[in-house]
Every structure is written in structure tokens, then in C-alpha cells.
C-alpha positions as a printed Julia matrix, in Angstrom:
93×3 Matrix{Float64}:
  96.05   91.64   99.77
  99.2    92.8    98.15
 102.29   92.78   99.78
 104.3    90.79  102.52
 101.36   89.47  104.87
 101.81   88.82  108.72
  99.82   87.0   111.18
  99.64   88.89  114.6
  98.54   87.02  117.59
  96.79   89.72  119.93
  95.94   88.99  123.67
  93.95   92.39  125.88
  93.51   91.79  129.2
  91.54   94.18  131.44
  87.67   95.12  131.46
  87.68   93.57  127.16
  84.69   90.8   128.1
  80.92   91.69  128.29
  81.4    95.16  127.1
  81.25   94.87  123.24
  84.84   94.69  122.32
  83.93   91.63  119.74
  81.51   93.57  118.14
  83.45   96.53  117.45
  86.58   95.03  117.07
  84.58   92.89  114.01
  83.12   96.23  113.02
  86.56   97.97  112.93
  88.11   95.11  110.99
  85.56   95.39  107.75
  87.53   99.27  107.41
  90.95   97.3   107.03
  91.95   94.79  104.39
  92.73   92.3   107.05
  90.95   88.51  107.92
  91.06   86.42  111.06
  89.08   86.53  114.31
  88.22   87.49  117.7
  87.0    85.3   120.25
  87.02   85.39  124.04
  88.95   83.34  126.5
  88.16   81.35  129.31
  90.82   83.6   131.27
  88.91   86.87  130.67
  91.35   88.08  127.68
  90.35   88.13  124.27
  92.4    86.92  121.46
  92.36   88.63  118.04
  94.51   87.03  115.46
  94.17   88.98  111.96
  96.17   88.91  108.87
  97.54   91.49  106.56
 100.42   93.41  105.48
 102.52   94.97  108.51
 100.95   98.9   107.72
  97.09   97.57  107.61
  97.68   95.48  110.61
  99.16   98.59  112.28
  96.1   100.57  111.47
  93.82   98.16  113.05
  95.3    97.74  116.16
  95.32  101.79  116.14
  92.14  102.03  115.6
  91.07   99.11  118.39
  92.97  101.08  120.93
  91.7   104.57  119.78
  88.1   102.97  120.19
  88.33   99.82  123.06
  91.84  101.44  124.55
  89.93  102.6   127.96
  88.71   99.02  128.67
  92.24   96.92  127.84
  94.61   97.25  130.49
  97.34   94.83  129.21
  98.52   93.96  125.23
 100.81   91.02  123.83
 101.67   90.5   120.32
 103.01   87.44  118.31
 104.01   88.13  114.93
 104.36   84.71  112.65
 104.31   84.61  108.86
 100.48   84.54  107.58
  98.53   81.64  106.83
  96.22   82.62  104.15
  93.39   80.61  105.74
  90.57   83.31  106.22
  88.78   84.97  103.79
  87.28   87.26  106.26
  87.26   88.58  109.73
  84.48   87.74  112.14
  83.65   86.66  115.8
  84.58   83.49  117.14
  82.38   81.64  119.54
């Protein structure tokens, strides 16, 4: 990835476990040059952290609300400098 990478720190709350939103949101991810993960939460949100410069991280989230936005009810974001750490994006367990 060229550019100025960020990490964002991504909580949805609202109907986002037991309906897919993993899957697709690991699915959406391969169409942007970003890496990190998605994983569920005891607490019923699920957490997507993903790394990438500030326009393809903008896209994805786009794109996860244009396809999961009727199940997520609530969003909070944490932007921190990236970590470089992942190689790819995939499902956490």
C-alpha cells in the first residue's frame, strides 16, 4: 500500500451477529487494498480493525454500510497510526 496508512478500530452494534456480516465483510475487504480482521464480541458487536490509506479505508466502510447498513444500528471509530502487522484481511475466531 502506498501512501499514509491508518488503522481504524470499528465497533457495529445492532442485529451484526448470526446473520453473515463476517462473511461479507471478509468478502468486501478482498475489493479494497486493506488487511486486518473481523471477529465477533462477547457483547454482541463486532469489531473490524483494517488498515490502509484514509480513501481505501473510506471505501470499505462505504461499501459495509451500503451492503450490512440495515442490520448495524450503532458505529464507533478509532483512528491510530497503522501497524503493518497483517498481510491480509480475514475472520477472526
Amino acid at each position: 500500500m502506498s501512501g499514509i496508512c491508518q488503522r481504524w478500530t470499528l465497533h457495529f452494534t445492532g442485529r451484526v451477529q448470526g446473520v453473515g456480516f463476517r462473511a461479507s465483510t471478509e468478502h468486501i475487504a478482498a475489493g479494497f487494498a486493506v488487511t486486518g480482521y473481523v471477529r465477533n464480541l462477547r457483547d454482541g458487536r463486532v469489531e473490524v480493525v483494517a488498515e490502509g490509506t484514509e480513501p481505501e479505508l473510506r471505501k470499505f466502510l462505504d461499501e459495509i454500510r451500503a451492503r450490512l447498513g440495515y442490520y448495524i444500528r450503532e458505529q464507533t471509530q478509532v483512528t491510530d497510526a497503522a501497524s503493518g502487522e497483517w498481510v491480509d484481511f480475514a475472520v477472526r475466531y
